[in-house]
C-alpha positions, -999 to 999 in steps of 0.1 A, spaced: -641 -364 268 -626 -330 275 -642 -309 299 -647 -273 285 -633 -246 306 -654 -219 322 -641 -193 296 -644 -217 265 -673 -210 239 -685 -234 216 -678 -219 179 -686 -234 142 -662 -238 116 -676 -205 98 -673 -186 130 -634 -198 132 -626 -185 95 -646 -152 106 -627 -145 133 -596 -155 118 -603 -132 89 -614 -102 114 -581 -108 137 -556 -112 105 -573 -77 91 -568 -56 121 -530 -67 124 -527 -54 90 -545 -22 101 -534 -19 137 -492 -29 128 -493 -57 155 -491 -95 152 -521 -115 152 -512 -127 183 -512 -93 199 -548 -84 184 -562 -120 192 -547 -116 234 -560 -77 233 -597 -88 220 -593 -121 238 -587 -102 271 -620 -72 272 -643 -101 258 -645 -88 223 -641 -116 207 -667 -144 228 -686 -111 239 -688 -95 204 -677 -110 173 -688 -145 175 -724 -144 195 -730 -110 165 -710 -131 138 -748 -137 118 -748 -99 110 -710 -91 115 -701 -114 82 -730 -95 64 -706 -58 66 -678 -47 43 -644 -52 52 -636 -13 56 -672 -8 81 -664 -44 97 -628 -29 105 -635 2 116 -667 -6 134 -644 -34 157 -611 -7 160 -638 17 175 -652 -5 198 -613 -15 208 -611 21 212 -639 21 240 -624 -5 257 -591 6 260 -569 -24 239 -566 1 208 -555 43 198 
């Protein structure tokens, strides 16, 4: 059995398709690869901080709030203009 790393979180398959969909939609938005978005969320602890322990009442929001409520808080930490 694989040991999880320190950094690692444990996430179900409906939190995987969430953050897939919230990563793919702020490439479209932000004109950078998924990649890019997924390193820069990745890297301030958006994503394992944010979007996946708040996914319960993050799914619940319409695409345009959802997007601009994660691009401001990108904002705040510096990974987005």
């Amino acid at each position: 059995m694989r040991r999880k790393r320190k950094d690692e979180i444990a996430m179900s398959a409906q939190q995987i398709d969430f953050a897939t969909y919230c990563i793919g939609n702020l490439s479209q938005r932000m004109g950078v690869s998924q990649r890019e978005v997924y390193n820069r969320l990745n890297r301030v602890g958006i994503l394992s901080g944010y979007i996946i322990p708040a996914y319960e009442t993050l799914h619940t929001f319409g695409k345009e709030y959802l997007m601009n409520d994660l691009l401001d808080y990108m904002r705040e930490k510096g990974v987005a203009e």
